[in-house]
N, C-alpha and C positions, 0 to 999 in steps of 0.2 A: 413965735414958732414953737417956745418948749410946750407950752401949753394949749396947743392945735393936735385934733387930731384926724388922724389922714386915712380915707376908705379906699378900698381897693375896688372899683366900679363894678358891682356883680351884680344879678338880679333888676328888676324895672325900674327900684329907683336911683339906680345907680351905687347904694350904699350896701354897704357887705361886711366883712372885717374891718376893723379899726383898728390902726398902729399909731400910737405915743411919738413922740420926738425920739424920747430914748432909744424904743423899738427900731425905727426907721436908722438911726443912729448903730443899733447891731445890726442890721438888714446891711448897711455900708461898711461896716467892720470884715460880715462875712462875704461878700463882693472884694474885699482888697485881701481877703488872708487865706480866699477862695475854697477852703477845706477843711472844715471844724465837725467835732464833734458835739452832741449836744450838750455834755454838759461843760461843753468850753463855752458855749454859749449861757448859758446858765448863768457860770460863774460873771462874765464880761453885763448881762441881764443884772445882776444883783448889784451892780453900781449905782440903779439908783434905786429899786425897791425891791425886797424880797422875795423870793420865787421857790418855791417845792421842786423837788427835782420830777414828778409825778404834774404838777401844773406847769413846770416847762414842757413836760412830753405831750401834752393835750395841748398845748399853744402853737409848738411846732407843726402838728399835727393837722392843727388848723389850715394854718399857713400853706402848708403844702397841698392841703383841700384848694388850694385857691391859685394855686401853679408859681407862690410865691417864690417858696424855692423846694430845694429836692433833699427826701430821707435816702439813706441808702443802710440797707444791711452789710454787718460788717461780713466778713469771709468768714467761719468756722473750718476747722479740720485739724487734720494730724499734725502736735507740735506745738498749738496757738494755744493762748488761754483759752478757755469755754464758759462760756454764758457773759460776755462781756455785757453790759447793759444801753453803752453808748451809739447809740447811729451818728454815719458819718451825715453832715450837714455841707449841700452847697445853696449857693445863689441860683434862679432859674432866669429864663432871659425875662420873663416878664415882671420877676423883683426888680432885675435890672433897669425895666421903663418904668416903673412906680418910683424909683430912686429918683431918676431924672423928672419923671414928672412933677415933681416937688420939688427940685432943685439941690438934689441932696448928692447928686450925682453931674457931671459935663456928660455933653453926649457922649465926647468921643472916647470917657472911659470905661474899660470893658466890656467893648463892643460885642460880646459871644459871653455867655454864663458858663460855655463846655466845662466839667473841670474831670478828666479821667483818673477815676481811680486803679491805680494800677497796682504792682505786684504790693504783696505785704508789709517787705520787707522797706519798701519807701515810705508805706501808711507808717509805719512806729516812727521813722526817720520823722516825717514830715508835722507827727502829731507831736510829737516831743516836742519840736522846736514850737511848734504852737502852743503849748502848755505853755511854755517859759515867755512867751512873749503876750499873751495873752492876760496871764499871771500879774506880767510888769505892764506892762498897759492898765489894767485894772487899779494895780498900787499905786503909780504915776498918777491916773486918773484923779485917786480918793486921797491924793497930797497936791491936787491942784497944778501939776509940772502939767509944762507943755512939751508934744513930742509928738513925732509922726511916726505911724508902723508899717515902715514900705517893702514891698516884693519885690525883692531884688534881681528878679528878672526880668522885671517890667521896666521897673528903677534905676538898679546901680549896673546895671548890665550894659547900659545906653551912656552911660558920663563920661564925663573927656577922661579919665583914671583909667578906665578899661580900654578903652585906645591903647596904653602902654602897658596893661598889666592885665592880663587874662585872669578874673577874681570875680566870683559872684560867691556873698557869704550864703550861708540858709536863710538866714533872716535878718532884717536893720531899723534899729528904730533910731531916730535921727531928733535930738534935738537943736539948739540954738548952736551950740558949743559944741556938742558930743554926739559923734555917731559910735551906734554899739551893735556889734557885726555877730550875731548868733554862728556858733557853727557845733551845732549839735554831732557827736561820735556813737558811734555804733560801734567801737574795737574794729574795723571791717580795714579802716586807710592804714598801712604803713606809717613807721616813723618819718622815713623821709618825705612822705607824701605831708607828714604833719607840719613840718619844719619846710618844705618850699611851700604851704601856704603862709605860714607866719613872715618870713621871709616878702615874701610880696606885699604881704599889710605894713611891714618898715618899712617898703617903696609909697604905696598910701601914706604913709607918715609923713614920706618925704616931702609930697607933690601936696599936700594939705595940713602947712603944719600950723597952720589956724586955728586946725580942731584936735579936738581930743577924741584918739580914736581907740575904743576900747576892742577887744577881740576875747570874747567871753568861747571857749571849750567847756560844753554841757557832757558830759558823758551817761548813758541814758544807762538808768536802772531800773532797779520797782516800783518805784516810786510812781510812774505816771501811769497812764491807762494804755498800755499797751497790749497786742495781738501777742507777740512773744513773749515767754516768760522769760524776766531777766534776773540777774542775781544780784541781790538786795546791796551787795559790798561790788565797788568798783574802783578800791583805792589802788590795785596796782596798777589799771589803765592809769589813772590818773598820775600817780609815781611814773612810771613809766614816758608818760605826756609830758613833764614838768623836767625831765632828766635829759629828753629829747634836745630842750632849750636850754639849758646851761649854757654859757657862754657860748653864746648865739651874736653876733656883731651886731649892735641897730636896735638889741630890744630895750636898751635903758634911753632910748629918744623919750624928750622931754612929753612929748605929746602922744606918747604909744604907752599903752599897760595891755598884759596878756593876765589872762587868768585862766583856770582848769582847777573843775570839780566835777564830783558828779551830778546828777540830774536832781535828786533830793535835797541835795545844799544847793542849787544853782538859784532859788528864787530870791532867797535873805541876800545870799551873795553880788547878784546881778541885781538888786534893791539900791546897797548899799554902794553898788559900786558908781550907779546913775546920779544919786542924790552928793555922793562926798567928792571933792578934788580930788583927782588923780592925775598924775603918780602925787601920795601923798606928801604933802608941803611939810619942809623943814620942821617950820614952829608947830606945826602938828605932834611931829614924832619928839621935838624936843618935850613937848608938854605931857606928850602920853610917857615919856622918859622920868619927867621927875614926879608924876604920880605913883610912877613902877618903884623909885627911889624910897621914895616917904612912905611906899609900904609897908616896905622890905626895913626900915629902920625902926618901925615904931611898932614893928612885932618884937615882943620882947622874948622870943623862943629862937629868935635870929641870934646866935650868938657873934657876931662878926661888926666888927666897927667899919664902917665905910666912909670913904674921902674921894672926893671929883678932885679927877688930873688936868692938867692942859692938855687939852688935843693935838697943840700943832706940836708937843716936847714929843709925838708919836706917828704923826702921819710922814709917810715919807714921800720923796720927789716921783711922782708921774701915777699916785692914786687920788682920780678923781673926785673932787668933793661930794658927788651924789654918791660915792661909796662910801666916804665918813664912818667910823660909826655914829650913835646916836648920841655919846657917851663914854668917856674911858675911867671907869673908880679901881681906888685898891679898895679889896678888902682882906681885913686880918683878923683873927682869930682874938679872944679878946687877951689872950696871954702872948699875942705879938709874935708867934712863933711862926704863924705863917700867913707870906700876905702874895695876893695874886692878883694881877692886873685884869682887870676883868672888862673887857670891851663890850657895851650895851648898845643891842639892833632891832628897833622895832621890826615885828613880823607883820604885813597885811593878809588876812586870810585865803589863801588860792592862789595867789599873786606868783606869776612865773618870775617879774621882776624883781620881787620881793625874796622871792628864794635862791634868785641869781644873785644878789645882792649879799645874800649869807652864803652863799659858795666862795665867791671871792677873798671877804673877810677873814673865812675859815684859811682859805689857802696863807690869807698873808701872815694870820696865826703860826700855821703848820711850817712856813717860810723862815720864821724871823725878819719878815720884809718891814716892819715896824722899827720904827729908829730907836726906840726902847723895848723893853719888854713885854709884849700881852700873853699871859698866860690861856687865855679862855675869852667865848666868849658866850654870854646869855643873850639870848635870843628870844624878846617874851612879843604877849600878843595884849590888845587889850581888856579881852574878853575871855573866859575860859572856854566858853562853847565854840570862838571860833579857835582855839587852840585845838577841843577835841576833835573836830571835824577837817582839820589840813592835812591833808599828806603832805610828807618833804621833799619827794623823789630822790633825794640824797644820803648817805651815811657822813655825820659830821663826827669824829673822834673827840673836838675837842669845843664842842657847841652844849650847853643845859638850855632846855626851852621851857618855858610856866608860861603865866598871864598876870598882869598885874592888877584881874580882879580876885582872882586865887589869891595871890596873895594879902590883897585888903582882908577878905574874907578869914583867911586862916589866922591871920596876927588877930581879929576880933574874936578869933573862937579859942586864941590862947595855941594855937600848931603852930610846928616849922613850916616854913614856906616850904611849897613841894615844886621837886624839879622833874623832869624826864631828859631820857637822851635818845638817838635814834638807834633803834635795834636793826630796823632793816630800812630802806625808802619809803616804806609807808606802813612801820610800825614804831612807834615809840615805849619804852618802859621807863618805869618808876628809877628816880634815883635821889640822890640828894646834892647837897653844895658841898659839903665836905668829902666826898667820895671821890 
């Protein structure tokens, strides 16, 4: 079948247009995701051979000569970007019987091509979460993962779940193990309105704890091709979002991770988060621990002698071990004058669990709930880019955050390791380890 290909019956001899596997393969893409733009199709198109954005518009163009399926101009007027370049793209019914006529479709699904476009303000909604999913459909794709991208109003709208729990995300792509529940933000929902949907997806947790079910917040920015113009920076929605769920009961379940970024991190993020375990495994964070360790020792601008503690001489009775830290060392100054227990926490990049996780820590810091003493704690990442790009939603007084590729890097260039602390919920400044 890849290599068949398929006319659309026009003219005497019944042969007309010809569509590829692939093609007929996007024709079903945009049948199940009902409302793309063209160069979502483009991009989803260039999976398997490359395409002009000018020879996608003459293709489409084709297609619709043929009632394949339907252009639509987008809306202009007061307010909206101007001169967007993208037409909106649906399925027409008669794509829908070419699908079926080759088997690329069941009858009985999507019986009506209808798809209304409606006010603007749902086109941004609706098209963002299709960037993102389309995005990771494409990546999945070209890493050979297998995955479904279903409409959750056709889909998860109808499952025994929603019997009990009123819950339809924007979008779901569902693999073996892991369903990953898009829920695109526009600033528009309430907090509370943010927190009783998170809330309902710990009952999902509950009622499916087989799977791994991730709950990704996109916050939409400029990044995508949108009618409204949006503002390039959306860390304190996301501060904001991430502060919402502090200690929230149910979200450190072994099988639930939340995360919240904006729309411009959202695709490396929700990449990363499909392809690696989650919530991330011990021996993981012990590993990414003693790389952060041997950095930080073999920089010789590090002035500070460091020693690994026993854990259990510090964790006390009723903090759970997925609270742990990663790590408890002293470090002291190399004239012994001053040494501080310094408790080490891997960060996951966006991760609400991840940030609830260093809430807590801080508390038992600020406490003295530690049966010894921790002075501090570092809280690194394993990357610096995803260090620059987290907001914390929080103010920690007595947290330093880096990465422990910064670090490699600067011990090789001969610098101190560089630290930050948090200036506000979603700003950081410069400081250092002796400060």
């Amino acid at each position: 079948m890849k290599d068949k290909t398929f006319f659309v019956k026009t003219g005497i001899n019944g042969r007309g247009v010809g569509f590829s596997h692939h093609e007929m393969e996007l024709l079903k893409v945009l049948a199940n995701q009902k409302l793309l733009t063209g160069d979502l199709m483009r991009r989803y198109y260039e999976t398997a051979v490359p395409i002009s954005k000018d020879g996608m518009r003459k293709r489409l163009a084709k297609w619709e000569s043929k009632k394949i399926i339907n252009l639509h101009d987008m809306t202009e007027g007061k307010n909206y970007r101007f001169g967007n370049p993208y037409k909106r793209v649906t399925i027409a019914n008669r794509g829908l019987n070419f699908l079926r006529e080759h088997g690329y479709l069941d009858d009985d699904e999507y019986e009506d091509a209808e798809t209304s476009l409606i006010n603007i303000d749902f086109q941004d909604h609706y098209f963002c979460t299709q960037n993102l999913a389309i995005e990771l459909m494409v990546r999945l794709k070209n890493r050979g993962v297998d995955f479904e991208s279903i409409n959750p109003i056709k889909e998860f709208g109808k499952n025994r779940i929603n019997e009990k729990i009123e819950l339809i995300p924007d979008w779901l792509l569902k693999s073996k193990d892991k369903n990953f529940y898009i829920e695109t933000d526009t600033a528009t929902e309430t907090q509370s309105i943010i927190k009783s949907k998170v809330e309902r997806y710990i009952k999902v947790a509950e009622l499916e704890p087989e799977c791994t079910h991730i709950v990704f917040f996109s916050v939409i920015d400029d990044s995508a091709d949108t009618l409204h113009i949006y503002s390039e920076h959306r860390e304190k929605r996301v501060a904001n979002i991430k502060q919402t769920l502090l200690n929230m009961p149910g979200i450190h379940m072994k099988n639930l991770h939340v995360i919240v970024t904006q729309q411009s991190r959202s695709y490396d993020v929700a990449e990363r988060s499909l392809i690696s375990p989650l919530p991330l495994t011990n021996d993981f964070r012990q590993y990414e621990m003693q790389v952060a360790i041997l950095a930080l020792e073999q920089n010789e601008s590090f002035n500070y002698e460091i020693k690994e503690l026993e854990m259990d001489d510090f964790v006390f009775k009723g903090l759970e071990e997925e609270f742990y830290p990663d790590g408890i060392f002293e470090i002291a100054n190399i004239a012994g004058t001053k040494r501080d227990n310094v408790a080490f926490v891997h960060m996951n990049e966006a991760s609400a669990n991840s940030m609830d996780r260093l809430n807590i820590l801080s508390k038992c810091v600020r406490d003295s709930r530690f049966t010894k003493r921790v002075d501090r704690i570092i809280a690194f990442y394993s990357g610096s880019e995803e260090l620059k790009r987290d907001v914390f939603g929080c103010v920690f007084d007595n947290v330093l955050i880096s990465s422990q590729q910064d670090w490699a890097e600067e011990g090789r260039g001969g610098r101190e390791p560089s630290f930050y602390k948090t200036k506000s919920n979603y700003r950081l400044e410069v400081t250092s380890f002796g400060e």
